[in-house]
C-alpha positions in Angstrom: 3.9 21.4 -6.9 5.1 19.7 -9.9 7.5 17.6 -8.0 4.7 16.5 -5.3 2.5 15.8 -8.8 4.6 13.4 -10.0 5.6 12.1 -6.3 1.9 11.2 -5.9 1.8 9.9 -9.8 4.2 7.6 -9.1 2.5 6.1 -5.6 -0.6 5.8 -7.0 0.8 3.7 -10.2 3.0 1.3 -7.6 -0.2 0.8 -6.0 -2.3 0.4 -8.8 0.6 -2.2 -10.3 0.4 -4.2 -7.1 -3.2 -4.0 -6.6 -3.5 -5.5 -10.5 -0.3 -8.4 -9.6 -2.7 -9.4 -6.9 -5.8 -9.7 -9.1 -3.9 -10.8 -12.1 -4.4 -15.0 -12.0 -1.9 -16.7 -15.0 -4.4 -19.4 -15.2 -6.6 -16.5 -16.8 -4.2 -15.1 -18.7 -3.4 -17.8 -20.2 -7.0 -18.7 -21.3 -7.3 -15.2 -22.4 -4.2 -15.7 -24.5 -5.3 -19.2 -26.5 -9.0 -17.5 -27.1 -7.3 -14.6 -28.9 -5.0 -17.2 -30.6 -8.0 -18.6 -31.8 -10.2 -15.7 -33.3 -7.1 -14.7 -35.1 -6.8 -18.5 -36.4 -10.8 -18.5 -37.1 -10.0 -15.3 -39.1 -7.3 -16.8 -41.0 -9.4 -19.4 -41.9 -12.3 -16.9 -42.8 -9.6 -15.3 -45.1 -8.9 -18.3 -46.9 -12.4 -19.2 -47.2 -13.3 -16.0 -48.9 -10.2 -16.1 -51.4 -11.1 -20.2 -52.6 -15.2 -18.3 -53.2 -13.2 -15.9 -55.3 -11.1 -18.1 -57.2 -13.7 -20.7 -58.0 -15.9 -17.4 -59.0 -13.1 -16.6 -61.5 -12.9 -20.2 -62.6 -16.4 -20.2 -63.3 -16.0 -16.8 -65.2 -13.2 -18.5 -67.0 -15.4 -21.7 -68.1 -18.1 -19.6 -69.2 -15.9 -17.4 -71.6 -14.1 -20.4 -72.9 -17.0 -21.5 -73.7 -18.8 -18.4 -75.8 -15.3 -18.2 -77.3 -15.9 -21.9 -78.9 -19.4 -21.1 -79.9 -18.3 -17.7 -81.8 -15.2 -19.7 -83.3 -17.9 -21.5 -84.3 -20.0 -19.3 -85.6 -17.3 -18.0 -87.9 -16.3 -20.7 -89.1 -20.0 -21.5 -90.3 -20.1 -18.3 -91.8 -17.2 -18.9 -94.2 -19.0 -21.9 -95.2 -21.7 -20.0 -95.8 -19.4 -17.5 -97.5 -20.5 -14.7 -95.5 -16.9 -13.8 -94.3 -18.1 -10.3 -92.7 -19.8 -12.8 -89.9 -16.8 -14.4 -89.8 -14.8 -11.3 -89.1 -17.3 -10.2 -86.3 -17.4 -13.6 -85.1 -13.6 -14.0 -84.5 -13.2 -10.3 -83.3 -15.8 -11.3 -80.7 -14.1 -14.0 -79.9 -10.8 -12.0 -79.5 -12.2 -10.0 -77.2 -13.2 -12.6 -75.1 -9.6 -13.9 -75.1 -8.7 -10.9 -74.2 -11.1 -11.2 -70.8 -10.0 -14.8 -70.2 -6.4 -13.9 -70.3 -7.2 -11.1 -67.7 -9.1 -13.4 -65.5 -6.7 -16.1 -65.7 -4.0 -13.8 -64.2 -5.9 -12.9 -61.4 -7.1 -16.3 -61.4 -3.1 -17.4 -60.4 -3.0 -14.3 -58.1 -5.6 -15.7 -56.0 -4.3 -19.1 -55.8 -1.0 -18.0 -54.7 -3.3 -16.3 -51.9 -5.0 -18.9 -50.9 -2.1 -20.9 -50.9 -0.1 -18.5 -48.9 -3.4 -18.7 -46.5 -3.1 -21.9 -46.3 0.0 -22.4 -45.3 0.0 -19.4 -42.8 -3.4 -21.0 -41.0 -1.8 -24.7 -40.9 1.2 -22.8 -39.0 -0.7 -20.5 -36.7 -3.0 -23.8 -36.1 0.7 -26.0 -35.4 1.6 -22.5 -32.7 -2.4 -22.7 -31.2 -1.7 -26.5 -30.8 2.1 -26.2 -28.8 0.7 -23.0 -26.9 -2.5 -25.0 -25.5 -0.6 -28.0 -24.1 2.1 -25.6 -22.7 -0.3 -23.5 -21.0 -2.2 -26.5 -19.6 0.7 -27.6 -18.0 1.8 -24.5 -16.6 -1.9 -24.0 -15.4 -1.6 -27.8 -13.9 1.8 -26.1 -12.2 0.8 -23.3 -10.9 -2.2 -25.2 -9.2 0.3 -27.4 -7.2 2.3 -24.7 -6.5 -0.6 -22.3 -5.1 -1.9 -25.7 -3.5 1.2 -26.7 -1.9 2.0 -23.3 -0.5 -1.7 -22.8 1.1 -1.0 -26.4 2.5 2.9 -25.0 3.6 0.9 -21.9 5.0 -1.7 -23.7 6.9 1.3 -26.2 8.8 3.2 -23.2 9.9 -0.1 -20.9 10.3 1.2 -17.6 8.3 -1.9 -18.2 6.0 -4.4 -15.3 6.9 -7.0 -18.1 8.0 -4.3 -19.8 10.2 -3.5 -16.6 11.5 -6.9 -15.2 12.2 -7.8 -18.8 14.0 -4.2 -18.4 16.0 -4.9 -14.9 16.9 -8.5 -16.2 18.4 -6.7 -19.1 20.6 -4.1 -16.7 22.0 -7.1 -14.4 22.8 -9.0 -17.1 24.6 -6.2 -18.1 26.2 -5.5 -14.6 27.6 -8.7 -14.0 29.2 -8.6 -17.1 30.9 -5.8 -16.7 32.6 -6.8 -13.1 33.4 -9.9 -14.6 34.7 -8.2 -17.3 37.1 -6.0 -14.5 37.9 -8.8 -12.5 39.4 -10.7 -15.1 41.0 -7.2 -16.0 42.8 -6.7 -13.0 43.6 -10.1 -11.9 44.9 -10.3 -15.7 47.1 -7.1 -14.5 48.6 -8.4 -10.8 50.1 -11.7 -12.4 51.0 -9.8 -15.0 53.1 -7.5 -12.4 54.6 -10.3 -10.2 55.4 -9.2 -7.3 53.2 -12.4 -7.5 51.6 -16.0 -7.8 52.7 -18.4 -10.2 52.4 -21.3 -8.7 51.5 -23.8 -11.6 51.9 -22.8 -11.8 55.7 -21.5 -15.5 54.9 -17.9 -14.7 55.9 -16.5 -15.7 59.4 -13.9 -13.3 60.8 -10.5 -14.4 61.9 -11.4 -14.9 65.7 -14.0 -16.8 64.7 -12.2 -19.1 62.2 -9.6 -20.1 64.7 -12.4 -20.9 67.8 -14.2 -22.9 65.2 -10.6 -24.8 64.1 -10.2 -25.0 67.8 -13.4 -26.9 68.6 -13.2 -29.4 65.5 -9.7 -30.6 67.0 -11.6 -31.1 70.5 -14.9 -33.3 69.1 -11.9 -35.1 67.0 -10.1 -35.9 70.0 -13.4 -37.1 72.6 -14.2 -39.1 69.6 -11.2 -40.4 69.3 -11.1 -41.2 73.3 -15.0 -43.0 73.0 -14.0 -45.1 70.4 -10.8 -46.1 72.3 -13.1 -47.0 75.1 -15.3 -49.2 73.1 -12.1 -51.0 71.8 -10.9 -51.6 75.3 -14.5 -53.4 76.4 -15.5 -50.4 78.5 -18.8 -48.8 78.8 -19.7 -45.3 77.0 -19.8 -42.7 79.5 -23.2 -41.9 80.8 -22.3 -38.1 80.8 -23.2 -37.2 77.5 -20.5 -35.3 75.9 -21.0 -31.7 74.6 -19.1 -30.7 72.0 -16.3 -28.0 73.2 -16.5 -29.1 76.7 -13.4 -30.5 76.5 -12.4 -33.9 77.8 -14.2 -35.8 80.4 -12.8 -35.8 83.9 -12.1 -39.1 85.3 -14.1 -39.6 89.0 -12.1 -41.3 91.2 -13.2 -44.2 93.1 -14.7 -43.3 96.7 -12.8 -45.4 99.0 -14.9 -49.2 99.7 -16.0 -48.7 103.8 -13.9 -51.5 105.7 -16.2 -53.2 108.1 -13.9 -54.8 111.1 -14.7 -58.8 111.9 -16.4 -58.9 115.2 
């Protein structure tokens, strides 16, 4: 069982792979192939996008804290002046604290811009390959169609196409059961003319028949021919009228002229 298992495993998957290499068109493929191409570019491109909103977020952090770390070096040093020096101090360790935030900041400030640099440079590449791989796989789809159209136009000229063939298959039909038909009809003319087989709408002539009839033609032929000969020659037409299949007239001969003697 397990070796009639994997028998049948392996027929259906030939079957299955041949069904799919007919269905499978490149001209599709291809297409699928550029759109994927270009939702991974578009996602590049969202990637870089959403590390330049970071980077100008921490930029803007940055400017903010620069600027409360003027206004409490400010504040300190106004405080001195004022000889208050315990402002001062709170002032300046404020303001060291905010350094401390900016300095932070500012490194992942640098770690973003690398980022977005590396982004950069990785969408302006994948967007060069997206380029290169739609012109090639317009001309191989411009390719294939000639191809595919040339061999439907070779298939149709030497009718191996399936619509050739169905078309050829319908002529050779036709052209059978025509010939079987003359066949027959031949074949059935010949028996009725021999007699073999009966008329059945009492039309047919029997053999005895069809040579007394043949026989009588010939004899009007030849007492036409005969009248017409006399009209050539200046005669008269016979006064006996001439029935057909009597055959041909028997010449009278003339009755001797009486002789009267010369008293």
């Amino acid at each position: 069982m397990s070796g009639v298992m994997k028998r049948m495993g392996m027929i259906f998957r030939a079957k299955a792979n041949k069904a799919l290499d007919r269905a499978e068109d490149p001209r599709e493929t291809l297409d699928y192939s550029y759109q994927k191409q270009l939702e991974l570019l578009q996602k590049v491109r969202r990637g870089v996008a959403d590390v330049a909103t970071s980077r100008k977020r921490l930029e803007l952090q940055l400017s903010q804290l620069n600027k409360q770390s003027s206004t409490l070096e400010d504040q300190g040093r106004k405080a001195l002046a004022l000889g208050r020096e315990d402002l001062a101090r709170e002032a300046l360790s404020r303001r060291a604290a905010l350094q401390q935030q900016v300095t932070d900041l500012e490194t992942q400030h640098q770690t973003l811009q690398g980022e977005e640099e590396k982004l950069t440079l990785a969408a302006q590449r994948l967007q060069a390959k997206v380029d290169a791989f739609r012109t090639k796989k317009e001309t191989i789809k411009a390719t294939y169609t000639a191809a595919q159209a040339q061999t439907r136009i070779g298939e149709a000229f030497s009718g191996i196409s399936e619509e050739m063939g169905d078309v050829g298959m319908a002529i050779q039909r036709a052209e059978d059961k025509t010939a079987q038909l003359q066949a027959r009809a031949g074949a059935i003319d010949e028996l009725l003319a021999s007699g073999a087989l009966d008329d059945q709408s009492g039309m047919a002539k029997d053999d005895i028949q069809a040579e007394l009839d043949r026989l009588s033609g010939g004899t009007d032929v030849e007492l036409e021919l005969q009248r017409m000969k006399a009209e050539l020659a200046g005669g008269s037409t016979p006064k006996q009228a001439i029935e057909p299949g009597q055959g041909a007239p028997q010449t009278q001969q003339p009755q001797d002229t009486p002789r009267f003697d010369k008293q």
